[in-house]
Structures are given as C-alpha cells and as structure tokens.
N, CA and C atoms of all chains as a GROMACS GRO file, in nm:
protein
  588
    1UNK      N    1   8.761   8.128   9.038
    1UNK     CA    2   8.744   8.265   9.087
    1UNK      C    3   8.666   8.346   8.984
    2UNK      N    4   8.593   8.422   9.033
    2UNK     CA    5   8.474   8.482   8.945
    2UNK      C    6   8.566   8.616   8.874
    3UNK      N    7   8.485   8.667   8.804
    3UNK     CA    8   8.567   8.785   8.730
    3UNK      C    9   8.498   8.897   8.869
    4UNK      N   10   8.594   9.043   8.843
    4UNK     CA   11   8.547   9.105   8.934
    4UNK      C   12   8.528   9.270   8.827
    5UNK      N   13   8.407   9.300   8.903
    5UNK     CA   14   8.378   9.423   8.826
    5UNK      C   15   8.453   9.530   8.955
    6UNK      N   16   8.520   9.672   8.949
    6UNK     CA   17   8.555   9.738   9.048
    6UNK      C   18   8.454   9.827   9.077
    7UNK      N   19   8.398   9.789   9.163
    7UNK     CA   20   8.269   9.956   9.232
    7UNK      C   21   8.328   9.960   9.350
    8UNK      N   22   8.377   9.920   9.473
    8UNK     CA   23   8.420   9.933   9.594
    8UNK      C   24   8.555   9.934   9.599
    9UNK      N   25   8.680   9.967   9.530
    9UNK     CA   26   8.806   9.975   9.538
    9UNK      C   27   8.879  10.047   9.671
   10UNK      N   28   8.969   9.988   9.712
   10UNK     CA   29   9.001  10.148   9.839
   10UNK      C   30   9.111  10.151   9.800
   11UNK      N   31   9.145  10.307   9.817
   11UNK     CA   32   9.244  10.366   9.796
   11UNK      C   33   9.285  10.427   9.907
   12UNK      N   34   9.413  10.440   9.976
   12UNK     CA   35   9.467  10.519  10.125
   12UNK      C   36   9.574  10.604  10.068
   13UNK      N   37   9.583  10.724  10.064
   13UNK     CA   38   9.709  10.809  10.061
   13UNK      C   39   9.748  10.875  10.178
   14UNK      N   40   9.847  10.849  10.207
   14UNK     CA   41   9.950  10.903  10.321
   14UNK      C   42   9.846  10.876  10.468
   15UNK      N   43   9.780  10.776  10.450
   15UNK     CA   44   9.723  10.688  10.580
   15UNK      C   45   9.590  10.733  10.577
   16UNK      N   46   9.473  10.766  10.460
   16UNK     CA   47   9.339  10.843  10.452
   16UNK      C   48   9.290  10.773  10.333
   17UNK      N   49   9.172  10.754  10.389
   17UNK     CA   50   9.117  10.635  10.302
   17UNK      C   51   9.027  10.766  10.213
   18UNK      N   52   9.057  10.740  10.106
   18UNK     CA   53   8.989  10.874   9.960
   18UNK      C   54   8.947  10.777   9.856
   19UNK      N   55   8.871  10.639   9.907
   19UNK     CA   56   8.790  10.590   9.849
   19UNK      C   57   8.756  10.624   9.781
   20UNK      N   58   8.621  10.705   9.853
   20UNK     CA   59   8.497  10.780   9.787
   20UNK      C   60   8.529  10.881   9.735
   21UNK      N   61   8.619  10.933   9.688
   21UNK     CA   62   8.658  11.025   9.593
   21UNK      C   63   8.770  11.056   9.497
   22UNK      N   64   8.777  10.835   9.469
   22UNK     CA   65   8.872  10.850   9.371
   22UNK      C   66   8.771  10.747   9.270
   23UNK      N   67   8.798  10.800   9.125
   23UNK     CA   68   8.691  10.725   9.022
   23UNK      C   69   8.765  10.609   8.978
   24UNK      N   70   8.922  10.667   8.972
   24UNK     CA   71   8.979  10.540   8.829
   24UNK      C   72   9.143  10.512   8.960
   25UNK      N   73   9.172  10.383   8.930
   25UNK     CA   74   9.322  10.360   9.026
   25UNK      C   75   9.348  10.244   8.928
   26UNK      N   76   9.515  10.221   8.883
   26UNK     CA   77   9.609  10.124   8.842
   26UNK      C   78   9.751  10.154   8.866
   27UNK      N   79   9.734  10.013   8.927
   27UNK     CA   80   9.881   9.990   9.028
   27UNK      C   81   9.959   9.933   8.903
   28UNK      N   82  10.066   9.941   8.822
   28UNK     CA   83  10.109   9.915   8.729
   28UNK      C   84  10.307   9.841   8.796
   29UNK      N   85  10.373   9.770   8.701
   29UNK     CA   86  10.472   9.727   8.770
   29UNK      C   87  10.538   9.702   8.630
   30UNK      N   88  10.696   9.738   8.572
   30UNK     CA   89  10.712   9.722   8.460
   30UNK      C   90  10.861   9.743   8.467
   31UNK      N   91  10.892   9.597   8.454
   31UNK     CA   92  11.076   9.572   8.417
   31UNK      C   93  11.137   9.621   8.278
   32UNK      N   94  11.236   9.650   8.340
   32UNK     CA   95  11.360   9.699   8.224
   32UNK      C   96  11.389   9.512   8.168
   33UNK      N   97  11.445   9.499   8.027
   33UNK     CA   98  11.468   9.369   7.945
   33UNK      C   99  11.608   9.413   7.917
   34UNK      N  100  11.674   9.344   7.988
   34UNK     CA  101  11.781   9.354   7.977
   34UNK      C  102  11.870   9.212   7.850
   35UNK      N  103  11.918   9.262   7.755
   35UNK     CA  104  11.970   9.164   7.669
   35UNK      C  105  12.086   9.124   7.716
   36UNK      N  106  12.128   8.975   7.699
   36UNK     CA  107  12.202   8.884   7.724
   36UNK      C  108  12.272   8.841   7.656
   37UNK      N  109  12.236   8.821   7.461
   37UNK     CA  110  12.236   8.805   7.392
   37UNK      C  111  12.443   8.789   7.386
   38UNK      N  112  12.470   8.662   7.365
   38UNK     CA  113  12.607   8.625   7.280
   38UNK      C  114  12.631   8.487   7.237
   39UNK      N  115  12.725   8.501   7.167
   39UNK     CA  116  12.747   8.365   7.074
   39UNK      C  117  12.723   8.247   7.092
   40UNK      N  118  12.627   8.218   7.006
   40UNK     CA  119  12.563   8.105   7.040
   40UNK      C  120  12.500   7.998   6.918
   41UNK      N  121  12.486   7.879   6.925
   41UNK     CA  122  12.392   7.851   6.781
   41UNK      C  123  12.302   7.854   6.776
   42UNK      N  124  12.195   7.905   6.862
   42UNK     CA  125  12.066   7.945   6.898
   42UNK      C  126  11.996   8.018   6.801
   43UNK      N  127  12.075   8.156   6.770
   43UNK     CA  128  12.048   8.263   6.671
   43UNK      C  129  11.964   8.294   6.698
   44UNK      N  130  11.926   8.294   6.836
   44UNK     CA  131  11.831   8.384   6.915
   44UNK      C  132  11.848   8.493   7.001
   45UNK      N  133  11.779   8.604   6.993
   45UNK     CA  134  11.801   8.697   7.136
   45UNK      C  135  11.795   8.653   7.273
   46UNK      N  136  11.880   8.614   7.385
   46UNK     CA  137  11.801   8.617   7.472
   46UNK      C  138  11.825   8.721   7.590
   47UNK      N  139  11.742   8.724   7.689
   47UNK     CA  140  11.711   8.825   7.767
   47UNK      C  141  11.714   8.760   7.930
   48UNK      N  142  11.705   8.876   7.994
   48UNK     CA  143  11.668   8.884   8.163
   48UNK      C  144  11.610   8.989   8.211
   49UNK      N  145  11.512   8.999   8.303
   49UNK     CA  146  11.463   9.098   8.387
   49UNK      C  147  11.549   9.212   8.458
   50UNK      N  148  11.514   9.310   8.439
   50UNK     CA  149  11.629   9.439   8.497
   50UNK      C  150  11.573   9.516   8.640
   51UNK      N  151  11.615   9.594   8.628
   51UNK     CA  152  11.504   9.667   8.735
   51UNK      C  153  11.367   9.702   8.701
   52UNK      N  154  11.283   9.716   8.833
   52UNK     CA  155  11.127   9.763   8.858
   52UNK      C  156  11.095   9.855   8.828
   53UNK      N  157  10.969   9.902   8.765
   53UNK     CA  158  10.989  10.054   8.754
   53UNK      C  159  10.804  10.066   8.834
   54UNK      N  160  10.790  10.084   8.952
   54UNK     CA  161  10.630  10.081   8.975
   54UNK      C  162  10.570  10.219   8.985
   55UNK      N  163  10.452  10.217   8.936
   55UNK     CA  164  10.360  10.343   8.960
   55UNK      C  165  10.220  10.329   8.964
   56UNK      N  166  10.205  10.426   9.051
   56UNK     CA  167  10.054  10.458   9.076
   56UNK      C  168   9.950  10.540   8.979
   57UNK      N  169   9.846  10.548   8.920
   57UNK     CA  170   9.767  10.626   8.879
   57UNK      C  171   9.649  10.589   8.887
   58UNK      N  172   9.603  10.763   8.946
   58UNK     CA  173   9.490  10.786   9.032
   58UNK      C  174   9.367  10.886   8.949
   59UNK      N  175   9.287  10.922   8.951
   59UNK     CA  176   9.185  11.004   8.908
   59UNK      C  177   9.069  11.013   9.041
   60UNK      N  178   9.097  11.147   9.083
   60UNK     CA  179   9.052  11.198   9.199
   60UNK      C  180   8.925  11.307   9.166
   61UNK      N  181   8.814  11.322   9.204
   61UNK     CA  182   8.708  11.384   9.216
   61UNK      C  183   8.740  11.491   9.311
   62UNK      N  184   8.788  11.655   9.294
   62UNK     CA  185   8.804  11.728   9.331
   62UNK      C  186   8.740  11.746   9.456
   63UNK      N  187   8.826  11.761   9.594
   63UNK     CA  188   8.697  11.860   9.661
   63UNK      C  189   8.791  11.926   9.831
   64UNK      N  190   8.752  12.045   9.786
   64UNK     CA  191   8.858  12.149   9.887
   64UNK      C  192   8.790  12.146  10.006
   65UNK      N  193   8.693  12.040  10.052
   65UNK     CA  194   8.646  12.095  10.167
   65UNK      C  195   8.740  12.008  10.285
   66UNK      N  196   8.732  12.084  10.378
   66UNK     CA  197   8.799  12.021  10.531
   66UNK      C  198   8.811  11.866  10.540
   67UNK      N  199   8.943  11.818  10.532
   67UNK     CA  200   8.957  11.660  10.532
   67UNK      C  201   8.972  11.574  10.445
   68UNK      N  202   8.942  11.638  10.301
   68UNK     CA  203   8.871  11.606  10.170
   68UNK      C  204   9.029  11.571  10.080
   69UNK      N  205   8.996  11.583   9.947
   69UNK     CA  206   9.140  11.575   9.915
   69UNK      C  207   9.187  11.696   9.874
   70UNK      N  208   9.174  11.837   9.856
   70UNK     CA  209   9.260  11.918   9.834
   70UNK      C  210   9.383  11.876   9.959
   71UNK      N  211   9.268  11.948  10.103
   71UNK     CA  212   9.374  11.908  10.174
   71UNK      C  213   9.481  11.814  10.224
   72UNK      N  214   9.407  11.707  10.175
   72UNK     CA  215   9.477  11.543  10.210
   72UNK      C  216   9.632  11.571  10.136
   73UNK      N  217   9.587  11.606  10.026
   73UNK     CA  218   9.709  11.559   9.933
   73UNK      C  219   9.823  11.692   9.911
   74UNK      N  220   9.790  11.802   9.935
   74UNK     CA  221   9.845  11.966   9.912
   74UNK      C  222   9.997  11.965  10.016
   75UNK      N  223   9.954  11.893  10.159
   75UNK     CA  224  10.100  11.886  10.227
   75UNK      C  225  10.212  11.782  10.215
   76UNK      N  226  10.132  11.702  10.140
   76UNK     CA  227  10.258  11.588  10.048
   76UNK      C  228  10.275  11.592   9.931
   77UNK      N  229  10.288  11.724   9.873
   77UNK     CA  230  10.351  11.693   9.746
   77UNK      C  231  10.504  11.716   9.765
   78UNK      N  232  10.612  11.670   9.703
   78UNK     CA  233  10.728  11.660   9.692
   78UNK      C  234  10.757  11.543   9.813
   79UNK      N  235  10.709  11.474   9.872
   79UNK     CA  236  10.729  11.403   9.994
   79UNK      C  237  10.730  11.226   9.901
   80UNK      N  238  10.725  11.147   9.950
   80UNK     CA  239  10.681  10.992   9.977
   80UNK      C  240  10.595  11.000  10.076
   81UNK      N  241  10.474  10.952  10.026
   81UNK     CA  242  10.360  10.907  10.097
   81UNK      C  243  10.303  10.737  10.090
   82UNK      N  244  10.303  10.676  10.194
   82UNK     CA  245  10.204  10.558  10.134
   82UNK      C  246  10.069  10.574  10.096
   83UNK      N  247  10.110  10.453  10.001
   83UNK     CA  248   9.959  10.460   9.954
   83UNK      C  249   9.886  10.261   9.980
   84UNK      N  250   9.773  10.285   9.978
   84UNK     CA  251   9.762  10.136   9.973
   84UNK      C  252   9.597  10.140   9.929
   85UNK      N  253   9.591  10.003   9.821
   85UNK     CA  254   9.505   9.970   9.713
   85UNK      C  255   9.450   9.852   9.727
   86UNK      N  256   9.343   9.815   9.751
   86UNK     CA  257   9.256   9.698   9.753
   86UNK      C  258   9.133   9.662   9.657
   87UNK      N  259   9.178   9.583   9.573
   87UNK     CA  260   9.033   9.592   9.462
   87UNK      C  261   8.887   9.587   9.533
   88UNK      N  262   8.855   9.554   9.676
   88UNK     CA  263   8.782   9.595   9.756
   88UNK      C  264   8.815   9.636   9.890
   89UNK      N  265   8.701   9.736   9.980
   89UNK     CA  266   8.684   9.730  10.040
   89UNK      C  267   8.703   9.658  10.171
   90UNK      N  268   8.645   9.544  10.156
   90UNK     CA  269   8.663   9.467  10.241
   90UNK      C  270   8.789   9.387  10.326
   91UNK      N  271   8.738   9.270  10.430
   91UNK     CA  272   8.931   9.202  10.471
   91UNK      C  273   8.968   9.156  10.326
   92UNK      N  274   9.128   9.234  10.396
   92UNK     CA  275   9.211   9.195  10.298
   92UNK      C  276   9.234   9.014  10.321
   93UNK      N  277   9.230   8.976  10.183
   93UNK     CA  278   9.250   8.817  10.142
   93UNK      C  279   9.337   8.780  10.050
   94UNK      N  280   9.371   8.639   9.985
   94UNK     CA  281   9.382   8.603   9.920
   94UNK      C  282   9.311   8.661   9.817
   95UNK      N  283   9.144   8.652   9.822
   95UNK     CA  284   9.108   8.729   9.655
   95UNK      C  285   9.066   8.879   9.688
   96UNK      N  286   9.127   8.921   9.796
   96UNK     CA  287   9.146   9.067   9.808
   96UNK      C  288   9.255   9.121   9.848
   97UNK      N  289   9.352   9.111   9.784
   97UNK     CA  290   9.488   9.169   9.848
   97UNK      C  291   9.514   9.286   9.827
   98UNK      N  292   9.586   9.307   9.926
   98UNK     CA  293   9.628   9.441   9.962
   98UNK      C  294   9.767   9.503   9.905
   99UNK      N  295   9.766   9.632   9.830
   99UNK     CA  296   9.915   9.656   9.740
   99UNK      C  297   9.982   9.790   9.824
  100UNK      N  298  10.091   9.758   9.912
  100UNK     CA  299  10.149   9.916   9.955
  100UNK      C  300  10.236   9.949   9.894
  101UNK      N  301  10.259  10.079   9.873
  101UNK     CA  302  10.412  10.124   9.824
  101UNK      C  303  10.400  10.259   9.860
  102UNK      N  304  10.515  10.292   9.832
  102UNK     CA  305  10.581  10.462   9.912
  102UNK      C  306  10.607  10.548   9.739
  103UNK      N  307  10.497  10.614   9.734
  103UNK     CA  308  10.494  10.694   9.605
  103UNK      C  309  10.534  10.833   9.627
  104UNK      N  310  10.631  10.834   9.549
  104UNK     CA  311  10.607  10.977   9.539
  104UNK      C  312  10.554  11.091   9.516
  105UNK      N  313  10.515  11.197   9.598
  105UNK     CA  314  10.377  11.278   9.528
  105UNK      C  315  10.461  11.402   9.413
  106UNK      N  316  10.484  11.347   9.313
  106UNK     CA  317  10.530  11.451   9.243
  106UNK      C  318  10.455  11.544   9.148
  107UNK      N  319  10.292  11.513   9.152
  107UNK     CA  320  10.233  11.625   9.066
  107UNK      C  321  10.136  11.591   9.141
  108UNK      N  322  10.056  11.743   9.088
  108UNK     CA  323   9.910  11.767   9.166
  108UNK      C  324   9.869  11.844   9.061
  109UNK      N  325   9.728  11.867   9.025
  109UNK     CA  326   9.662  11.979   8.949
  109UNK      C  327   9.541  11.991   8.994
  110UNK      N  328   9.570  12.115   9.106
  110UNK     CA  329   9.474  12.161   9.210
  110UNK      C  330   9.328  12.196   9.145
  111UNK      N  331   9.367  12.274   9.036
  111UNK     CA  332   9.232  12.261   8.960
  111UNK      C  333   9.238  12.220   8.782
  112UNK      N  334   9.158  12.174   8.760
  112UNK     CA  335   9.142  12.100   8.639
  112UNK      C  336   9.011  12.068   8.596
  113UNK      N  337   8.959  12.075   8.545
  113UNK     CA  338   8.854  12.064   8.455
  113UNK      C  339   8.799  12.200   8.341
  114UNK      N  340   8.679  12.113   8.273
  114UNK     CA  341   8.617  12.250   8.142
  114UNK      C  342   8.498  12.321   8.219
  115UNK      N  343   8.433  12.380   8.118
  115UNK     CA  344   8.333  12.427   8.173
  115UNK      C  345   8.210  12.293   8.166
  116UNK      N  346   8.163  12.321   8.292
  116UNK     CA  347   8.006  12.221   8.282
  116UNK      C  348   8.064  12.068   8.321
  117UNK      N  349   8.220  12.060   8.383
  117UNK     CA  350   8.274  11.933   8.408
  117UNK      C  351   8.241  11.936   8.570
  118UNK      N  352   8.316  11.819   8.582
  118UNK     CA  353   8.352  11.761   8.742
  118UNK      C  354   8.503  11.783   8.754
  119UNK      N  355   8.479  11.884   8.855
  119UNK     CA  356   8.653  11.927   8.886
  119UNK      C  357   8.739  11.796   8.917
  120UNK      N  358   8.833  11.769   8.860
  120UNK     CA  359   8.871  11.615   8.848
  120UNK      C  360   9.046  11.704   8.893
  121UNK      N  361   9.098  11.587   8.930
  121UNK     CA  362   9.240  11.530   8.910
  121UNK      C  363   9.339  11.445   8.928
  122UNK      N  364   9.412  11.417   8.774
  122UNK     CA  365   9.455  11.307   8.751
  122UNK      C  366   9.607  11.325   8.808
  123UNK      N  367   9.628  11.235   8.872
  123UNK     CA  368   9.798  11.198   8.821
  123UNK      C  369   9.878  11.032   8.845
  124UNK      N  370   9.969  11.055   8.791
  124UNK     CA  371  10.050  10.946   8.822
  124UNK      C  372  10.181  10.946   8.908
  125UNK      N  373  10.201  10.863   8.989
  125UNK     CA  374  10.288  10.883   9.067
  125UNK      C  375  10.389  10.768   9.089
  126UNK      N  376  10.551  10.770   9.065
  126UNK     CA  377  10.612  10.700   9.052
  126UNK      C  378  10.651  10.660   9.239
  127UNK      N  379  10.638  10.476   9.222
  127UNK     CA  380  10.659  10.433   9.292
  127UNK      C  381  10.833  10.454   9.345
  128UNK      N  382  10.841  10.440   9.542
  128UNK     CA  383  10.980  10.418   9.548
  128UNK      C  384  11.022  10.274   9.622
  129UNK      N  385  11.078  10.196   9.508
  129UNK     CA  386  11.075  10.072   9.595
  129UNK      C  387  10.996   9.999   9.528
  130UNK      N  388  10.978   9.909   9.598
  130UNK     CA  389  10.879   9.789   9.581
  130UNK      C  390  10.757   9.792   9.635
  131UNK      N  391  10.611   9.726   9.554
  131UNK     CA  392  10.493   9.704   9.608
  131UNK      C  393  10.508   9.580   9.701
  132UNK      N  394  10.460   9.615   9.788
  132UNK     CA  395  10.445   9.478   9.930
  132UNK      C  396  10.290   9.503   9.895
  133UNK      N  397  10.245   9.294   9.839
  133UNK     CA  398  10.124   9.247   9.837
  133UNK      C  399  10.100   9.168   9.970
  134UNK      N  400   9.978   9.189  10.044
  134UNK     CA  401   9.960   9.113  10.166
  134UNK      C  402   9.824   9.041  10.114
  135UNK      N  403   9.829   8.955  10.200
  135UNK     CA  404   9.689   8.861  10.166
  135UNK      C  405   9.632   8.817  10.303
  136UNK      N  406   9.707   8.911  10.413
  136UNK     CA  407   9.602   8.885  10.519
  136UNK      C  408   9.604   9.011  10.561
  137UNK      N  409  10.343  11.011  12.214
  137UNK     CA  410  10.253  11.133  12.188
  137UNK      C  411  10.100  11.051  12.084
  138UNK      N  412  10.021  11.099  12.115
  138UNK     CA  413   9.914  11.072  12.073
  138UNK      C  414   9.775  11.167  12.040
  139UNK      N  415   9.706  11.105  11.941
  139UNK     CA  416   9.668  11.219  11.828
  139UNK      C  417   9.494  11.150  11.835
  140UNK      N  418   9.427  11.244  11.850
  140UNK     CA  419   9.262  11.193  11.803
  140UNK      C  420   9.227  11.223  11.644
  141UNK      N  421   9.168  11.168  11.610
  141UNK     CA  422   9.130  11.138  11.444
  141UNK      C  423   8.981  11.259  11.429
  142UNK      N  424   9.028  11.373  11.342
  142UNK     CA  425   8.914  11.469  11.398
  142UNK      C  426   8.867  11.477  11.218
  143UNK      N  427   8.880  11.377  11.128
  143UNK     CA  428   8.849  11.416  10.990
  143UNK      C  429   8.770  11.369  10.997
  144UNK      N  430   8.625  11.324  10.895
  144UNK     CA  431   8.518  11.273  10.867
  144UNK      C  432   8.582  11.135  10.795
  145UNK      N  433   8.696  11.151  10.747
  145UNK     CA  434   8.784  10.992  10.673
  145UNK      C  435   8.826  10.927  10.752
  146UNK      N  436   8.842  10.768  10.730
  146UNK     CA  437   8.891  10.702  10.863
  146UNK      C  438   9.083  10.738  10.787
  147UNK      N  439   9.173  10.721  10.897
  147UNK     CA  440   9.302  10.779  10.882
  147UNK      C  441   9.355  10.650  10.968
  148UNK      N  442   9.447  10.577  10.905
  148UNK     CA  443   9.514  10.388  10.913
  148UNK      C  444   9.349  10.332  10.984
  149UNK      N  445   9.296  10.329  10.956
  149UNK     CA  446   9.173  10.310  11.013
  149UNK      C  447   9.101  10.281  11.106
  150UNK      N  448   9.140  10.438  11.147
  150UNK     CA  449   9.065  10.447  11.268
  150UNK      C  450   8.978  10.609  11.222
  151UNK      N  451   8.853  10.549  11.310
  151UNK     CA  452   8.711  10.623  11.240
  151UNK      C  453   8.728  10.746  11.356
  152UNK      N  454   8.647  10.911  11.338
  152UNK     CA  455   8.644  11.045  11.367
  152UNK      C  456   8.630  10.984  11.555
  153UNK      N  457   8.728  11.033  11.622
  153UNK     CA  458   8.720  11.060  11.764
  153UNK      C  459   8.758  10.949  11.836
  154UNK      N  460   8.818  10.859  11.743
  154UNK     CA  461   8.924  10.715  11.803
  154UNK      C  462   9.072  10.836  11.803
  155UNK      N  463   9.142  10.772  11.884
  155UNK     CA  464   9.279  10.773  11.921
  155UNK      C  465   9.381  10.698  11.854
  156UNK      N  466   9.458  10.771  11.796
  156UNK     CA  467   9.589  10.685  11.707
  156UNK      C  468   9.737  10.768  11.758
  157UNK      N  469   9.803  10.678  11.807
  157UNK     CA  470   9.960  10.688  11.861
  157UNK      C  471  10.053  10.734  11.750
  158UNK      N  472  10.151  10.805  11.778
  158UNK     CA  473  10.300  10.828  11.701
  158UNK      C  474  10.351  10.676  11.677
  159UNK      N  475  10.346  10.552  11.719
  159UNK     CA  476  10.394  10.444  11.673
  159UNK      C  477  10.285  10.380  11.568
  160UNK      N  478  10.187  10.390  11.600
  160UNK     CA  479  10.088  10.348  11.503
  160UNK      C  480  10.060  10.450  11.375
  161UNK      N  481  10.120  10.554  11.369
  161UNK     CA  482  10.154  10.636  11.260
  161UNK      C  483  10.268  10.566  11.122
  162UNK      N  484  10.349  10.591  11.272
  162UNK     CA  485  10.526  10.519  11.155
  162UNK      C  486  10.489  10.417  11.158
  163UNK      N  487  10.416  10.352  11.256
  163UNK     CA  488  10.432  10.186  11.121
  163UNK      C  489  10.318  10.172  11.045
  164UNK      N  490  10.254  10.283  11.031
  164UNK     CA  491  10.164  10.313  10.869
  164UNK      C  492  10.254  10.357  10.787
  165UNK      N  493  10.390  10.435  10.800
  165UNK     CA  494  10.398  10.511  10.707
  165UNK      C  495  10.385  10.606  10.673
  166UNK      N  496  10.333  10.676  10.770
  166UNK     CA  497  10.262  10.837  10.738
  166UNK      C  498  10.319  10.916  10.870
  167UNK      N  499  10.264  11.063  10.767
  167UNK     CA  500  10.326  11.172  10.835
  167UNK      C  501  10.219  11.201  10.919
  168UNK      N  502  10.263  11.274  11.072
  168UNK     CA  503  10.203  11.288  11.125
  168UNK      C  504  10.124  11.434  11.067
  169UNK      N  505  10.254  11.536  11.052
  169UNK     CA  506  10.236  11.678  11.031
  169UNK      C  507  10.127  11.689  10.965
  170UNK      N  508  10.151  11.601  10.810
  170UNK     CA  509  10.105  11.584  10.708
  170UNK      C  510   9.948  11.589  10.762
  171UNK      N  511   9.921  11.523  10.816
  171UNK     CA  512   9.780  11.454  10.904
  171UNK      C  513   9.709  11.601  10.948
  172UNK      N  514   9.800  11.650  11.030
  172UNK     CA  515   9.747  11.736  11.073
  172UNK      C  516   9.733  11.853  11.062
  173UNK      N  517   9.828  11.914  10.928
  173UNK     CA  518   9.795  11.995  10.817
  173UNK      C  519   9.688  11.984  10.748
  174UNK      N  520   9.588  11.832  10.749
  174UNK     CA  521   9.545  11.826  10.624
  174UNK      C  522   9.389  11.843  10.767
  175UNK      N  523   9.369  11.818  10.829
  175UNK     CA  524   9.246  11.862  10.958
  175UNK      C  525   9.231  11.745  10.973
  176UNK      N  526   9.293  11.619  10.971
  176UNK     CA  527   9.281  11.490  10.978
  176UNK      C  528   9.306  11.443  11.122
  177UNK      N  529   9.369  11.468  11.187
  177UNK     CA  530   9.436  11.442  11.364
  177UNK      C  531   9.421  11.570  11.436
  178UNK      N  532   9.458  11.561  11.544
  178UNK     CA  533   9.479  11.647  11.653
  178UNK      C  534   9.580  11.623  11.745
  179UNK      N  535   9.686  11.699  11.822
  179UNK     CA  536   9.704  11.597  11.903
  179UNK      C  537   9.622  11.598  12.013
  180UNK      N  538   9.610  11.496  12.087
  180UNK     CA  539   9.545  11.508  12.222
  180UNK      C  540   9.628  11.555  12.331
  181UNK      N  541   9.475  11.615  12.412
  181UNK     CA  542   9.513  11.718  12.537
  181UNK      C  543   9.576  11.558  12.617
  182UNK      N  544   9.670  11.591  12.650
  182UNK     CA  545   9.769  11.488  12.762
  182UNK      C  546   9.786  11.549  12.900
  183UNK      N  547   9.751  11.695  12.859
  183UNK     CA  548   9.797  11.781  12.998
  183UNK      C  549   9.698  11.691  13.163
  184UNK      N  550   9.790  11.669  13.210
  184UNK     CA  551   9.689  11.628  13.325
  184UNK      C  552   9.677  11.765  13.410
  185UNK      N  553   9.552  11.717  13.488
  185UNK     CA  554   9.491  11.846  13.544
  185UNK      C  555   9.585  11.922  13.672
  186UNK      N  556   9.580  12.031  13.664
  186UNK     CA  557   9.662  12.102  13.805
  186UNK      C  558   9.633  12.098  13.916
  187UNK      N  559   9.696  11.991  14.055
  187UNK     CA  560   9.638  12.017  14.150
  187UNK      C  561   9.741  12.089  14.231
  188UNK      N  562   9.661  12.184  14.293
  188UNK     CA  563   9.692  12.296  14.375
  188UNK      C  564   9.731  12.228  14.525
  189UNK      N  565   9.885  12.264  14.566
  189UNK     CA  566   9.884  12.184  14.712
  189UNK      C  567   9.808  12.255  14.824
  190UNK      N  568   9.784  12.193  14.895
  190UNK     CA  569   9.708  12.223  14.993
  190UNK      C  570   9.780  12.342  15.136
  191UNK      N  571   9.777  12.438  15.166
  191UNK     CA  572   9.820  12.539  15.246
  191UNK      C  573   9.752  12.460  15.345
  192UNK      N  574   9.854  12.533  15.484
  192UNK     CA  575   9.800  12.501  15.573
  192UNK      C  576   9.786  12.598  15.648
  193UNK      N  577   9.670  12.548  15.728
  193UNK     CA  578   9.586  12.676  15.804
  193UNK      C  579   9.470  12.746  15.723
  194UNK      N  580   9.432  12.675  15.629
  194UNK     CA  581   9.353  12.776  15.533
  194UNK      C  582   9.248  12.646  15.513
  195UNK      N  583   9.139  12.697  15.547
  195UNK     CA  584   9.000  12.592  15.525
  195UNK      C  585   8.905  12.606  15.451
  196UNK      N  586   8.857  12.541  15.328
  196UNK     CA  587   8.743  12.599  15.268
  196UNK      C  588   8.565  12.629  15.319
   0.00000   0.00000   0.00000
C-alpha cells in the first residue's frame, strides 16, 4: 500500500459534508493503562488496557455565509452530532475507510483570527462512545 | 415526514433539491432541526392539492 498524502479528506458534521472548508482533521483514540502489577518474580510492571478516550480535531476555514459552517455548526453546540472522516473522498474501502462517532460539540470560536489572517476555527471535540470503522 | 436538501452542501449525501426522509435522517444520526436551522433542508410541501366537491346544479 502506497503512502498517502491528504488533499481530498471528507469530513461530515451532523450529516454535511464541510470538506471544503476544513484544512487540518485527526481522529485520535487513547486508552487509560491500567496497572496490574503484584507479586511476582518477574519484577516487572505489568499492565492492561482501560477505557477509550476518543476525539476529534478539526481546523475549519471560517465562513458565515448560508449553509456554510457558521451556520452548520452554531445549532449543535452543546448537542452530539455525528461526524464522519474518510482520508478520501471517494468509496469508502478497505484503503479508504470510513470513521463515525457521536462527538460532542462542546466548543466553537465563532471568530478567531489576527489581523491580515484567514478567519479560522479550531477545536477539539470529545468523542461519545466508540469510533465505528467501515470498509464498505 | 420528508425534507428537500436546499444547501449548496450535499447533507448524508444527498446533493441541493434531492429528497431525504425523517428515517434516513436518524439512521444518519442527525438532527433534523439542526438541518434546518442551519438552511440545509426544508421540509417538503406534502399538502396535497384542494379539490372542491362538485355542487349540483351549478355548471361551468
């Protein structure tokens, strides 16, 4: 399998594809290490997997116009929204799979940027649940 | 109940002036409201048209 550079990523929040007006996306997934650790002649630590902790982070290219994402995203904040992530575009596959999860929209920063920037905004959003990967 | 797709974004993907159902919503996952707060859906006119019964004795 070839390496993949990301220019065509899709991104869907709360069922709206904001592709084209998201720059940066990582679907991240990160267990608690739970120690196990007792008497033993090992004289080693050992461990087990705990709970999931998943999240989303997004970097969105501002834009308030009709359909766009101010509005997309302004009536789900405090809600669970799906979201769903495909390193492309294209059918979802095996070397394009598809990542859903039910994030919570807990921050927004309606406006953000300096002077002479690209009205940008970032956030991260903690997953609820589990990512369901599909490959068809 | 059923909703036309009136955003320029495709929405579970279906592209501006396709038709998407209340079941094909929830099993996206998504809010409808949400949708249509954001100028993304509509619902569609369902009203069927009024027909007027016919009097009798009266001819056009």
């Amino acid at each position: 399998m070839a390496r993949i550079v990301l220019t065509n990523a899709f991104i869907s929040v709360g069922g709206v594809d904001l592709s084209s007006l998201v720059s940066s996306v990582s679907l991240s997934s990160s267990y608690d290490v739970v120690e196990t650790t007792a008497f033993s002649s090992s004289a080693s630590k050992t461990r087990v997997a705990g709970l999931v902790d998943n999240s989303i982070t997004l970097e969105f290219h501002q834009d308030y116009a009709t359909s766009q994402v101010e509005q997309t995203i302004y009536p789900l904040l405090g809600t669970l929204a799906t979201v769903i992530v495909k390193p492309n575009g294209g059918t979802t596959s095996a070397f394009n799979p598809s990542y859903t999860c039910s994030a919570v929209i807990s921050e927004w920063t309606p406006v953000n940027g300096a002077v002479g920037e690209l009205a940008s905004a970032s956030v991260s959003w903690p997953v609820s649940g589990a990512i369901t990967k599909a490959v068809v | 109940m059923a909703y036309t797709v009136i955003s320029d974004r495709e929405v579970c993907g279906k592209k501006k002036g396709e038709s998407i159902t209340d079941k094909e919503l929830v099993d996206a996952g998504v809010s409808a409201e949400a949708l249509i707060a954001a100028n993304h859906i509509k619902a569609s006119n369902t009203a069927q048209p009024s027909i007027k019964p016919a009097i009798e004795g009266v001819t056009n």
